[in-house]
Biopython code that builds the backbone (N, CA, C, O; Angstrom):
import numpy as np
from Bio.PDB.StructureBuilder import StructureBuilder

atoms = [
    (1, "UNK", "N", (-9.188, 20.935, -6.824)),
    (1, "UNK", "CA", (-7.887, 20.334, -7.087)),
    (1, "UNK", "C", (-7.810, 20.042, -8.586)),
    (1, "UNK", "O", (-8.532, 19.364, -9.317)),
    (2, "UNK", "N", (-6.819, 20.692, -8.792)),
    (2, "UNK", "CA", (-6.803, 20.574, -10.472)),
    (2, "UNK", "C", (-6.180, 18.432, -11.123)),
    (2, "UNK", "O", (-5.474, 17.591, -10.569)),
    (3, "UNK", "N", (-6.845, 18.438, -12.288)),
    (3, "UNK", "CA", (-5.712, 17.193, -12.732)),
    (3, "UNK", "C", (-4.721, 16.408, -12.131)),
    (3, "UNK", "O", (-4.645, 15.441, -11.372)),
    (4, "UNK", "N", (-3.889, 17.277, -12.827)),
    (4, "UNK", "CA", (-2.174, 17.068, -12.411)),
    (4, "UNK", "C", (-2.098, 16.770, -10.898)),
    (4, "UNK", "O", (-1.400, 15.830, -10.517)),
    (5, "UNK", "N", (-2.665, 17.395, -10.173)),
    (5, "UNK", "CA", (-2.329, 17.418, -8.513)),
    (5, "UNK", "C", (-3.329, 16.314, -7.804)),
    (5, "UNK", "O", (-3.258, 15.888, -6.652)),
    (6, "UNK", "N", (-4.016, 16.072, -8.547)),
    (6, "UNK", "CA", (-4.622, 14.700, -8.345)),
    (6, "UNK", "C", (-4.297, 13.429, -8.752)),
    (6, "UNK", "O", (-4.529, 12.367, -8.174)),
    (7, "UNK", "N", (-3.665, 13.656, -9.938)),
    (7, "UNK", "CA", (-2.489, 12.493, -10.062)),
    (7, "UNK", "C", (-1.403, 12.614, -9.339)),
    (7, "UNK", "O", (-0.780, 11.624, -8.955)),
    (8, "UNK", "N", (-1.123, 13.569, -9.125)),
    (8, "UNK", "CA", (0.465, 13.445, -8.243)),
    (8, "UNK", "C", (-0.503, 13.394, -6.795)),
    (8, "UNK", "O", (0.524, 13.633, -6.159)),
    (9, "UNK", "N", (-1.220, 13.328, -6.061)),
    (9, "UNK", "CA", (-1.999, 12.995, -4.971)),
    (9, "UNK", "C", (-1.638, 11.131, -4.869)),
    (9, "UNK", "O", (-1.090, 10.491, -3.971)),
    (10, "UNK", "N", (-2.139, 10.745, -6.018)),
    (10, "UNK", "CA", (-2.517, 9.304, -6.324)),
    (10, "UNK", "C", (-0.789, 8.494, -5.652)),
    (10, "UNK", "O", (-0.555, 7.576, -4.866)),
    (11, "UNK", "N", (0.183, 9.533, -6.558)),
    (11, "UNK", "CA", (1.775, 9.263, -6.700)),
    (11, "UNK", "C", (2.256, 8.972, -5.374)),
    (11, "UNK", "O", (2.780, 7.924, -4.997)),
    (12, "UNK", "N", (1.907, 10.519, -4.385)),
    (12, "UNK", "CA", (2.508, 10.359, -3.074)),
    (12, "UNK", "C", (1.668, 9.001, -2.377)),
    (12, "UNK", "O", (2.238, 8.020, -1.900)),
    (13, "UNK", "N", (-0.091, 9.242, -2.457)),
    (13, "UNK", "CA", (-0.143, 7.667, -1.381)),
    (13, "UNK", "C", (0.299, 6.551, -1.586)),
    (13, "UNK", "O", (0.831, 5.829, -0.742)),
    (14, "UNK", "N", (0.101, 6.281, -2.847)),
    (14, "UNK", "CA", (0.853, 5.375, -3.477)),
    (14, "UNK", "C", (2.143, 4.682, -2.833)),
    (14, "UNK", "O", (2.372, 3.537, -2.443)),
    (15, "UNK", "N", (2.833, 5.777, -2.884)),
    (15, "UNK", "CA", (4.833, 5.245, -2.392)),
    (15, "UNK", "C", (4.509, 5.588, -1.096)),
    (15, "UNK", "O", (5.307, 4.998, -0.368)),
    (16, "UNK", "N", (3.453, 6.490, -0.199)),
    (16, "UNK", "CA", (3.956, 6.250, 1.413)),
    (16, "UNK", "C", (3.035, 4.860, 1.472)),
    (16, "UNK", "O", (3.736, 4.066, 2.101)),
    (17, "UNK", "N", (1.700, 4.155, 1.081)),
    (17, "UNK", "CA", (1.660, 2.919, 1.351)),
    (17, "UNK", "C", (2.482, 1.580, 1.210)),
    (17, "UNK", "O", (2.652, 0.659, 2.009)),
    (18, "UNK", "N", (3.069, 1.845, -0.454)),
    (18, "UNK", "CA", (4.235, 1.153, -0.457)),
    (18, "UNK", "C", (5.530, 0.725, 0.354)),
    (18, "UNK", "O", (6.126, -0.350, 0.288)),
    (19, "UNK", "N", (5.837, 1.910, 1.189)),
    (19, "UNK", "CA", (6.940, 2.106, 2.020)),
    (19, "UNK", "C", (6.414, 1.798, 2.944)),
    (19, "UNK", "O", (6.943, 0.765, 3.356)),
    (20, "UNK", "N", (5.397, 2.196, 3.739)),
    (20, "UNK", "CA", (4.039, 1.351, 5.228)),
    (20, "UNK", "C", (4.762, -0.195, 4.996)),
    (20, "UNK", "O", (5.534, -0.834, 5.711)),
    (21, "UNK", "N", (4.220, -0.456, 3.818)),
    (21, "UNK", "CA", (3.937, -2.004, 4.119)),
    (21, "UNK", "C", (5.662, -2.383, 3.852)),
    (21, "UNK", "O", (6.056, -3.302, 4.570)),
    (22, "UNK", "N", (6.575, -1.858, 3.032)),
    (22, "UNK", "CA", (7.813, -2.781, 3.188)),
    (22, "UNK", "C", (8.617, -2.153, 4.425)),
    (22, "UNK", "O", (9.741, -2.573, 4.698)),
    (23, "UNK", "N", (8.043, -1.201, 5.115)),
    (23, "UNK", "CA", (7.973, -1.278, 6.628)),
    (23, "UNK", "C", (7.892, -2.343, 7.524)),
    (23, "UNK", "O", (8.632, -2.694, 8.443)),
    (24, "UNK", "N", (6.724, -2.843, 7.023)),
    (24, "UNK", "CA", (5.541, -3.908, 7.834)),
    (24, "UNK", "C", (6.847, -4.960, 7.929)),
    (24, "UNK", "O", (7.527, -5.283, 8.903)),
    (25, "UNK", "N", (6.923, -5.379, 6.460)),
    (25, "UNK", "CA", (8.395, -6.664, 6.471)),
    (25, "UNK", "C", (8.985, -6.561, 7.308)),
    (25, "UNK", "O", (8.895, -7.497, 8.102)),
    (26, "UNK", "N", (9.784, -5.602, 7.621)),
    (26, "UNK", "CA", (10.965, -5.174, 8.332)),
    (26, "UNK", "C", (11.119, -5.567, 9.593)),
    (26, "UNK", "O", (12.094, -6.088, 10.135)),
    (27, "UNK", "N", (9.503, -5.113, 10.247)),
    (27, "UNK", "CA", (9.228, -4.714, 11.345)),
    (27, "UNK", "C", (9.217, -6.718, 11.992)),
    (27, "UNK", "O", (9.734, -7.264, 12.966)),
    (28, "UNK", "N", (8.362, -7.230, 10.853)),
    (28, "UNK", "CA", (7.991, -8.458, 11.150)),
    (28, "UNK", "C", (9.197, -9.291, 11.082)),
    (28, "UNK", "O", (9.367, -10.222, 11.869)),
    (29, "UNK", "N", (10.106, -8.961, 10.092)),
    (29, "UNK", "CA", (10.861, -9.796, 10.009)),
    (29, "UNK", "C", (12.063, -9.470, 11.412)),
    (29, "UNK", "O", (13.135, -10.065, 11.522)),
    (30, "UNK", "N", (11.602, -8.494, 12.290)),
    (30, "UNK", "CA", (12.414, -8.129, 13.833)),
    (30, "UNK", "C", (11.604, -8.729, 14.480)),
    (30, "UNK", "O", (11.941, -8.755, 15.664)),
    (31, "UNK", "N", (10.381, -9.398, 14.219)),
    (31, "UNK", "CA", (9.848, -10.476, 15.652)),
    (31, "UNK", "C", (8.637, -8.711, 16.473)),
    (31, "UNK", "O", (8.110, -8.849, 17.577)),
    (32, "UNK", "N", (8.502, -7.635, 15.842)),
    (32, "UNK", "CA", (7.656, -6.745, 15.724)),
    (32, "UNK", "C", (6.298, -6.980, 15.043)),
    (32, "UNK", "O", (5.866, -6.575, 13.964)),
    (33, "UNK", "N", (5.778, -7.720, 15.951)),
    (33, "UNK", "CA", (4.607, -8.173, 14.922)),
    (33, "UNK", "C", (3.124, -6.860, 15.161)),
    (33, "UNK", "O", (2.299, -6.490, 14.327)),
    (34, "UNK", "N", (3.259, -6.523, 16.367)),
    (34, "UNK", "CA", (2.442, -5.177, 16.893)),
    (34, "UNK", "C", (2.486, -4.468, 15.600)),
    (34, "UNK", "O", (1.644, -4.524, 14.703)),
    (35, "UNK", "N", (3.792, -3.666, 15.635)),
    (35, "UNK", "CA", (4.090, -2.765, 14.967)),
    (35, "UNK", "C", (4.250, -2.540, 13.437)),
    (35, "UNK", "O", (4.605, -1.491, 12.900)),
    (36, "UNK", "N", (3.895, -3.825, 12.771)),
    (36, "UNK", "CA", (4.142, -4.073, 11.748)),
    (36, "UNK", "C", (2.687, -4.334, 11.060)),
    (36, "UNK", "O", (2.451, -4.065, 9.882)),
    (37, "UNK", "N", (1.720, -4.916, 11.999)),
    (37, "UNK", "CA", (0.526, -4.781, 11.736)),
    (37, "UNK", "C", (-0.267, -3.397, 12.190)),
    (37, "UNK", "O", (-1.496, -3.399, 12.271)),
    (38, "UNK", "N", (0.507, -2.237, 12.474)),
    (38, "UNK", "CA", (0.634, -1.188, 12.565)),
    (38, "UNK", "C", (0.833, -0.352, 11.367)),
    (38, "UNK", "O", (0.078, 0.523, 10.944)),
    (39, "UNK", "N", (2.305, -0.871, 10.734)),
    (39, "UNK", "CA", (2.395, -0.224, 9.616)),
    (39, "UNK", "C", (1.496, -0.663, 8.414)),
    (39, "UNK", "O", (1.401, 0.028, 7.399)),
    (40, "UNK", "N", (0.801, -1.926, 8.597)),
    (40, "UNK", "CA", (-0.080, -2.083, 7.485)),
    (40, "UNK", "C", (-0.771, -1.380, 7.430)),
    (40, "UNK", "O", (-0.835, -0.711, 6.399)),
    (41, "UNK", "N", (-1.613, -1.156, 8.437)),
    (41, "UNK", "CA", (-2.802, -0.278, 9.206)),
    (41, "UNK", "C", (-2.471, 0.914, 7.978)),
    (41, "UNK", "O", (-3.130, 1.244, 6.992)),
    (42, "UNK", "N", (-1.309, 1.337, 8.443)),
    (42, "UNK", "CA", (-1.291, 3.079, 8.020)),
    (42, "UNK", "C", (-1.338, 2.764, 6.636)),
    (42, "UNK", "O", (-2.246, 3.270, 5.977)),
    (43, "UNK", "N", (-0.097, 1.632, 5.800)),
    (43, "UNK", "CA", (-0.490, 1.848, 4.494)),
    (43, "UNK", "C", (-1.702, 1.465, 3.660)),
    (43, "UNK", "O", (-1.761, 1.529, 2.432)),
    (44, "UNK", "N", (-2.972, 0.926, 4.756)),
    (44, "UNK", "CA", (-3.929, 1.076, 4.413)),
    (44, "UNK", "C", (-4.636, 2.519, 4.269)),
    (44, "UNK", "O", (-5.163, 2.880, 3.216)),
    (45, "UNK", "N", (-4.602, 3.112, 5.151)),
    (45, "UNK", "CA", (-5.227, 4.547, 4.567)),
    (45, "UNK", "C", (-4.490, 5.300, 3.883)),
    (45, "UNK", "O", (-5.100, 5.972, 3.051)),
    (46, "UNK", "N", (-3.065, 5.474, 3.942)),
    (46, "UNK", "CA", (-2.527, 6.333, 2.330)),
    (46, "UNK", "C", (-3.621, 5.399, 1.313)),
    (46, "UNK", "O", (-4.544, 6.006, 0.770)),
    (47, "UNK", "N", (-3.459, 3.884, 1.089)),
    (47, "UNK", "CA", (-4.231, 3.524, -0.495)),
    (47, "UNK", "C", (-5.487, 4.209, -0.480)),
    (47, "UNK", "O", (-5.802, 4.987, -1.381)),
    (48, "UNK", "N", (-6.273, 3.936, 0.576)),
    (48, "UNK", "CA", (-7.667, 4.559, 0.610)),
    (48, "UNK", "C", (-7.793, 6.044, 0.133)),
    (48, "UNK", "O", (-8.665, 6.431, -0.644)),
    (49, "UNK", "N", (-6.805, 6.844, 0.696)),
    (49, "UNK", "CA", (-6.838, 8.015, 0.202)),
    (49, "UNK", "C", (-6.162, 8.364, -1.328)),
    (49, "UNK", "O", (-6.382, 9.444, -1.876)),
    (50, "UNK", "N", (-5.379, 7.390, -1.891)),
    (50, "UNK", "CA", (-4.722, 7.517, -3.336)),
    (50, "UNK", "C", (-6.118, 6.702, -3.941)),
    (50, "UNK", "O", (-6.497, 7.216, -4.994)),
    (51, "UNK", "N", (-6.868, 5.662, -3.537)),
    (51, "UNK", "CA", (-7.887, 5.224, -4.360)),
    (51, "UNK", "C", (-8.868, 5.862, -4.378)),
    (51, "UNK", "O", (-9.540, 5.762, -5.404)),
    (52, "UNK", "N", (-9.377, 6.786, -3.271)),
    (52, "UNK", "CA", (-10.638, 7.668, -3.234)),
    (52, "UNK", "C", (-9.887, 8.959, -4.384)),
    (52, "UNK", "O", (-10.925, 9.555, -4.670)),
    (53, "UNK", "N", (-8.886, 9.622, -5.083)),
    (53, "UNK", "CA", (-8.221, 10.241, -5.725)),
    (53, "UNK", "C", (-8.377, 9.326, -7.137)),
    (53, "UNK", "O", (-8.762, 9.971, -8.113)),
    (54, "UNK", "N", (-8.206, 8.386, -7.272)),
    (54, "UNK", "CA", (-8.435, 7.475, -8.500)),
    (54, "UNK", "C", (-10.121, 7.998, -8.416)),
    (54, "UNK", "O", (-10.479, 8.910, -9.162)),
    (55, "UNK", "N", (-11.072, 7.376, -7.493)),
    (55, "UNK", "CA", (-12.398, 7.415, -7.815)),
    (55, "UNK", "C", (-12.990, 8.567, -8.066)),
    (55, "UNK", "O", (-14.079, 8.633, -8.635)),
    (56, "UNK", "N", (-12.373, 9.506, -7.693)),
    (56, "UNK", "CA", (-12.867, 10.672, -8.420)),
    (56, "UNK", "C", (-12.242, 10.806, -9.764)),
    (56, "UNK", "O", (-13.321, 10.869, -10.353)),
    (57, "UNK", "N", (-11.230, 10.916, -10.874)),
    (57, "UNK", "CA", (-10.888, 10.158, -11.640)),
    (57, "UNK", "C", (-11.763, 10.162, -12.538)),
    (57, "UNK", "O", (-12.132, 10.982, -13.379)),
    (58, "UNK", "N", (-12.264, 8.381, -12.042)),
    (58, "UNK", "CA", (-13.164, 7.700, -13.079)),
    (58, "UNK", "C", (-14.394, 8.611, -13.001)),
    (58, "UNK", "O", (-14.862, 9.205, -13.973)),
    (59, "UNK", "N", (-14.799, 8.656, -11.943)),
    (59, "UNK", "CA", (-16.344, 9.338, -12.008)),
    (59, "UNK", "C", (-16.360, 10.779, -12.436)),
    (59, "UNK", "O", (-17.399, 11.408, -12.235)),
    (60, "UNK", "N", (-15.094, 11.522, -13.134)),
    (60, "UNK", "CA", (-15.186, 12.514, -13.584)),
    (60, "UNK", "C", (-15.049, 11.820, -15.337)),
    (60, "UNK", "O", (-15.408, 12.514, -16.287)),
    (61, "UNK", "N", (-14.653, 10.815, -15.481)),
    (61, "UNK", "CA", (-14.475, 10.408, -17.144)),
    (61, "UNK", "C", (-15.926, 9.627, -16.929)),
    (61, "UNK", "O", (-16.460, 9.763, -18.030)),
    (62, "UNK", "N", (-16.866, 8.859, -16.061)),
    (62, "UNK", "CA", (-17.910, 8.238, -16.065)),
    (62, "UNK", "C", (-18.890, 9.990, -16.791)),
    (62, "UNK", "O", (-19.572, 10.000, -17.816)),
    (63, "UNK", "N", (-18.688, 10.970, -16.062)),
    (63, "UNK", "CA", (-19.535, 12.258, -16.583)),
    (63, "UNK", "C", (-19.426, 12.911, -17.388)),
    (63, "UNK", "O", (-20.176, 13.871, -17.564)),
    (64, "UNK", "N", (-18.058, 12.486, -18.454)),
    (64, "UNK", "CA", (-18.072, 13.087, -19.610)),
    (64, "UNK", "C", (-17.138, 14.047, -19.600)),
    (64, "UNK", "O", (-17.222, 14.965, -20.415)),
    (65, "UNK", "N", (-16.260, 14.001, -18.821)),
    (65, "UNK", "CA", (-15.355, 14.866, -18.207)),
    (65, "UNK", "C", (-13.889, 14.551, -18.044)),
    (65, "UNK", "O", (-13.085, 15.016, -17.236)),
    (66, "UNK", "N", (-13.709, 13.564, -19.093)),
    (66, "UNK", "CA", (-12.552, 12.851, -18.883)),
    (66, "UNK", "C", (-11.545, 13.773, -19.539)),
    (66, "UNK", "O", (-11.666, 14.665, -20.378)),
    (67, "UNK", "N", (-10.200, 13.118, -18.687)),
    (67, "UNK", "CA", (-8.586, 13.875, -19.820)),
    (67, "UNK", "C", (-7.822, 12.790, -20.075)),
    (67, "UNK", "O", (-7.645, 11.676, -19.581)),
    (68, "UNK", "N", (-7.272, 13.662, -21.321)),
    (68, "UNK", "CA", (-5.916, 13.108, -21.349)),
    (68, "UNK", "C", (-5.002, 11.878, -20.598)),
    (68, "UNK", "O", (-4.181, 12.260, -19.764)),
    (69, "UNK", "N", (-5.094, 10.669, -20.818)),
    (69, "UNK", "CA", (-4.295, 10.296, -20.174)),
    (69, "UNK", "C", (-2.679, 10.185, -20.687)),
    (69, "UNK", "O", (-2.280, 9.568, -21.674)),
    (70, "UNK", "N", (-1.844, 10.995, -19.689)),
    (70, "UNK", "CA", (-0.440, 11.327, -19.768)),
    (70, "UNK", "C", (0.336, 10.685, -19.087)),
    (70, "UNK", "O", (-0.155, 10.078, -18.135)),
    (71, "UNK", "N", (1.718, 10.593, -19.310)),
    (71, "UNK", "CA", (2.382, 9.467, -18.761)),
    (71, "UNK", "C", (2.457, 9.532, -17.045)),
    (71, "UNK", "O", (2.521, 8.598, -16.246)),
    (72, "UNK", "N", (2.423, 11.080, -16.792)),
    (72, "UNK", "CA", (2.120, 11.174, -15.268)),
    (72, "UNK", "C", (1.224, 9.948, -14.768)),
    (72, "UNK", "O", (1.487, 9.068, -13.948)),
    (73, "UNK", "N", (-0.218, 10.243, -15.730)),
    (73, "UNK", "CA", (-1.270, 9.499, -14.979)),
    (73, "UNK", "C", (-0.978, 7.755, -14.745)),
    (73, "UNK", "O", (-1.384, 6.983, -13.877)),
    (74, "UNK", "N", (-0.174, 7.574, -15.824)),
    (74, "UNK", "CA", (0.435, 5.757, -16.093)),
    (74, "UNK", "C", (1.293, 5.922, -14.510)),
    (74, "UNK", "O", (1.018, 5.497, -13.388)),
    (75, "UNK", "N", (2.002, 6.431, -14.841)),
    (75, "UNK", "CA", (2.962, 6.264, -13.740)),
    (75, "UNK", "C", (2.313, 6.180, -12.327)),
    (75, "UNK", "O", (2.795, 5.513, -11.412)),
    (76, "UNK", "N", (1.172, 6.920, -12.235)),
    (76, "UNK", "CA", (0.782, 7.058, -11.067)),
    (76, "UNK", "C", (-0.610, 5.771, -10.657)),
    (76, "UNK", "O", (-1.033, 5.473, -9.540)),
    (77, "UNK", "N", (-0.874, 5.444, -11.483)),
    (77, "UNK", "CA", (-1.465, 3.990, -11.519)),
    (77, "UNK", "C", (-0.677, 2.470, -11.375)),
    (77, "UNK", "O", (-1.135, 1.376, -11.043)),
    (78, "UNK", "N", (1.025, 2.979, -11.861)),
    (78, "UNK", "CA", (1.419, 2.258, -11.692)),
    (78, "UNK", "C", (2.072, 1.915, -10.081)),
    (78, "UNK", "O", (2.455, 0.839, -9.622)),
    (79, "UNK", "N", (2.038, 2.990, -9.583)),
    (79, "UNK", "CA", (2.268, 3.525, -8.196)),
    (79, "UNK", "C", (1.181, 2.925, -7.465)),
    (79, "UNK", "O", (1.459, 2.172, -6.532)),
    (80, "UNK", "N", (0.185, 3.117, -7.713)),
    (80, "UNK", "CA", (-0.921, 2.816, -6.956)),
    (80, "UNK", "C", (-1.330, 1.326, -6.844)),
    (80, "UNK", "O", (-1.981, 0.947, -5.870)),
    (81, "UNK", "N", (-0.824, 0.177, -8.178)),
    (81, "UNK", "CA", (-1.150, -0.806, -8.572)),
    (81, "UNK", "C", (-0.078, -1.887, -7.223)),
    (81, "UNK", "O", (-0.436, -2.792, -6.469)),
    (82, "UNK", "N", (1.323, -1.204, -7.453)),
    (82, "UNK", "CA", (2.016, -1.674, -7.451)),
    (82, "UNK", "C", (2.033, -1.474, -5.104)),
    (82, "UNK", "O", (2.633, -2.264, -4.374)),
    (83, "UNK", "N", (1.383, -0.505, -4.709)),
    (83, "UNK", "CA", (1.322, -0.436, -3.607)),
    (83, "UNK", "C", (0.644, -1.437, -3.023)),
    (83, "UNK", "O", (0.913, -2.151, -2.057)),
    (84, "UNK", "N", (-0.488, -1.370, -3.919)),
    (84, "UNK", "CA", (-1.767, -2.867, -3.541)),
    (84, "UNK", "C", (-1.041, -3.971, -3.340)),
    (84, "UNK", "O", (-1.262, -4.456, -2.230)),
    (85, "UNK", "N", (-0.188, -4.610, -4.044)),
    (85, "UNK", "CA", (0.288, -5.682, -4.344)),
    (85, "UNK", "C", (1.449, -5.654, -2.960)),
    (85, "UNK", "O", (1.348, -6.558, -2.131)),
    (86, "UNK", "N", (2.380, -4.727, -2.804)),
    (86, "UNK", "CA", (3.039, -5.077, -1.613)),
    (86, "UNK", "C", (2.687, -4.781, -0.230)),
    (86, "UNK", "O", (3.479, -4.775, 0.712)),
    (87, "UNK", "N", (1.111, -4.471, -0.166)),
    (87, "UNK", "CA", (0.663, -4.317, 1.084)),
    (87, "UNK", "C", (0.345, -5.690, 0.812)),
    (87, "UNK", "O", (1.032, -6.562, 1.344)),
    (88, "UNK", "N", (-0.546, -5.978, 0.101)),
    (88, "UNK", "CA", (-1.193, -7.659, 0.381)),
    (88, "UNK", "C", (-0.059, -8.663, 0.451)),
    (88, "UNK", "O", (-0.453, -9.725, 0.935)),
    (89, "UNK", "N", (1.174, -8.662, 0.134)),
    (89, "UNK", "CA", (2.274, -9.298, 0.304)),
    (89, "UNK", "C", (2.843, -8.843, 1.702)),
    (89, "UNK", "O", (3.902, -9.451, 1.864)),
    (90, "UNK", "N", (2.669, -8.305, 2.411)),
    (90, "UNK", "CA", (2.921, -7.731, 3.236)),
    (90, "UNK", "C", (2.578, -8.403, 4.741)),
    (90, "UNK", "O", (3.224, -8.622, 5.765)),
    (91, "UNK", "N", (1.132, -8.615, 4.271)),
    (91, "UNK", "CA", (0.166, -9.279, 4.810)),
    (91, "UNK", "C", (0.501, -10.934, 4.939)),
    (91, "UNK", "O", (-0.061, -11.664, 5.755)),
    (92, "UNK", "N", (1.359, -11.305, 4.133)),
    (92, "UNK", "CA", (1.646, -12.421, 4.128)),
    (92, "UNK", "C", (2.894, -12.534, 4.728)),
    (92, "UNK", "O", (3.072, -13.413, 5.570)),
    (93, "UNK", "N", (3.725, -11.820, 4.434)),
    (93, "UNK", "CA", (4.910, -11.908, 5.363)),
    (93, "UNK", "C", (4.914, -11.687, 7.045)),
    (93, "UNK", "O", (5.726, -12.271, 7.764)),
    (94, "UNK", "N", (4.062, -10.915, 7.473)),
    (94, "UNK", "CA", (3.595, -10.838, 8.686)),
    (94, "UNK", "C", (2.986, -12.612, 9.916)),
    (94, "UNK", "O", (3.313, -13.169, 10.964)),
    (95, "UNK", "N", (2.096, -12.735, 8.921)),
    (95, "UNK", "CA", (1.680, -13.811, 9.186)),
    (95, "UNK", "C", (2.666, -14.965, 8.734)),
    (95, "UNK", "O", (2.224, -16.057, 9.091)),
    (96, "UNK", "N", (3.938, -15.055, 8.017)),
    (96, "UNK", "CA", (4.420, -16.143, 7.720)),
    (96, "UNK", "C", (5.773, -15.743, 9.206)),
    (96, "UNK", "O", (6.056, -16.474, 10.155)),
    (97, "UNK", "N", (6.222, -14.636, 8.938)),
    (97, "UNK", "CA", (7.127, -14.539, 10.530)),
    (97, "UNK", "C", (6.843, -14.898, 11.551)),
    (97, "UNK", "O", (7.598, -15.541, 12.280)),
    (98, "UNK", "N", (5.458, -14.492, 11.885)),
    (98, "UNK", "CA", (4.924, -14.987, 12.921)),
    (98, "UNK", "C", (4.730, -16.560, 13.235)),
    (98, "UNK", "O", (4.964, -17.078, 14.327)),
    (99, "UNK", "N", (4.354, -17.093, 12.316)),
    (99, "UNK", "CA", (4.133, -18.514, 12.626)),
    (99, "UNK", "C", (5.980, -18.856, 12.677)),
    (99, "UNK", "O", (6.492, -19.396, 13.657)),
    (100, "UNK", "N", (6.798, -18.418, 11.419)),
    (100, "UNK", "CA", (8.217, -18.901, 12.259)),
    (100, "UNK", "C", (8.457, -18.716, 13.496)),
    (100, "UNK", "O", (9.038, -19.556, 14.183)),
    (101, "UNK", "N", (8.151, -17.895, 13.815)),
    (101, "UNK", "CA", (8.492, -17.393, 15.472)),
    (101, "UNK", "C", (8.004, -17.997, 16.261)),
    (101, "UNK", "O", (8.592, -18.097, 17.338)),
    (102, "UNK", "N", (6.527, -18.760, 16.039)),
    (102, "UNK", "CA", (6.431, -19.767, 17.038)),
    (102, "UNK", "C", (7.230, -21.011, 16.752)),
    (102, "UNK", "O", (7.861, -21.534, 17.670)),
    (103, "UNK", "N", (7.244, -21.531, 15.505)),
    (103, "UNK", "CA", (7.636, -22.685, 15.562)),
    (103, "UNK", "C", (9.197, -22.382, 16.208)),
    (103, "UNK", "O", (9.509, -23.253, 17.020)),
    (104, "UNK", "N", (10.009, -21.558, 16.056)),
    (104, "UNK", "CA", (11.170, -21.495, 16.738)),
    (104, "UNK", "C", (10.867, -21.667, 18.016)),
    (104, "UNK", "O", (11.406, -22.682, 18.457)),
    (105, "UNK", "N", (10.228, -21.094, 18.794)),
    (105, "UNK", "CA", (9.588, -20.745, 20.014)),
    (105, "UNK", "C", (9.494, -22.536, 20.567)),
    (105, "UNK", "O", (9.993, -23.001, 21.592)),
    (106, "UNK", "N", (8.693, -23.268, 19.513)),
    (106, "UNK", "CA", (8.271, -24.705, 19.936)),
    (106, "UNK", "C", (9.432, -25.726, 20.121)),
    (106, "UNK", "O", (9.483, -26.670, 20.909)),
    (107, "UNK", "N", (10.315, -25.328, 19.244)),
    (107, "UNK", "CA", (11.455, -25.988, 18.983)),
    (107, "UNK", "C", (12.238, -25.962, 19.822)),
    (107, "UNK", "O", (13.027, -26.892, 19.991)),
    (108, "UNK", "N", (12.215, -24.745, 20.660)),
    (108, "UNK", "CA", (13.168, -24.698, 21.617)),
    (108, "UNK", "C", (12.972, -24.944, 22.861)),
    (108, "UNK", "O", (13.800, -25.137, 23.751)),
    (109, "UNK", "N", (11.551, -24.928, 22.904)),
    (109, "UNK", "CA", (11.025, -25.828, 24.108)),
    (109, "UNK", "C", (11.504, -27.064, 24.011)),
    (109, "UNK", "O", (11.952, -27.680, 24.978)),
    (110, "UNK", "N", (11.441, -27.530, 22.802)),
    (110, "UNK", "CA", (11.744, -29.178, 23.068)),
    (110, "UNK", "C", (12.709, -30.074, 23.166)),
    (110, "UNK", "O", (12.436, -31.255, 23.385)),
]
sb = StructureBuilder()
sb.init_structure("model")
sb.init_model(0)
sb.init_chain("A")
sb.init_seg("    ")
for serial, (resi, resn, name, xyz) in enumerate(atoms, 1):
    if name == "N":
        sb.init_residue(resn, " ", resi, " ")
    sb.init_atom(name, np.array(xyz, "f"), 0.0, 1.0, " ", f" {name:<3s}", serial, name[0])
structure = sb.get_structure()
C-alpha cells in the first residue's frame, strides 16, 4: 500500500468512526441504549484499523523511512484525532441518557 492510500485509509476510518459514534448519540438519545453501545463497538474498530494505519506510519519514519508530511497527512490526523474525541464523548452521552432514562423512569413511578 503505497503513502497516499494509507493516509487516505487513516481519512476513511477516521469519519466512519466518527459517524459510529455520533450514531451512538442518536441512538441513545432514542432511549436505544443496545444499539448505540453497538455503534460504539463498530466505531471502535474503524479507529483500530485507522490507528493500526497511523502505526505503520510511525514505524516506517521510526526506520528511517519517513515522508513528507503533506497536508493530506494533517488532515488525516486531524480526522483521526478528532474521531477519538467523539467516540469518548460518545461514551458519555450514552451513559448520561441512560441514567436520564431512569431517573424519568423513577419519577414516574412516584
Amino acid at each position: 500500500m503505497s503513502y497516499d492510500e494509507i493516509v487516505v485509509d487513516i481519512i476513511v476510518n477516521g469519519g466512519n468512526a466518527r459517524s459510529r459514534a455520533m450514531e451512538a448519540i442518536q441512538l441513545a438519545k432514542a432511549g436505544k441504549r443496545d444499539e448505540a453501545l453497538e455503534s460504539i463497538e463498530k466505531a471502535g474498530e474503524f479507529l483500530e484499523k485507522a490507528h493500526n494505519a497511523q502505526t505503520h506510519l510511525i514505524q516506517e519514519e521510526a526506520a528511517g523511512n519517513g515522508k513528507q508530511v503533506t497536508l493530506l497527512m494533517v488532515h488525516a490526523q486531524d480526522h483521526l484525532m478528532n474521531a477519538m474525541t467523539v467516540r469518548d464523548i460518545a461514551c458519555e452521552f450514552v451513559d448520561m441518557y441512560d441514567e436520564l432514562s431512569q431517573v424519568k423512569a423513577d419519577s414516574s413511578i412516584a
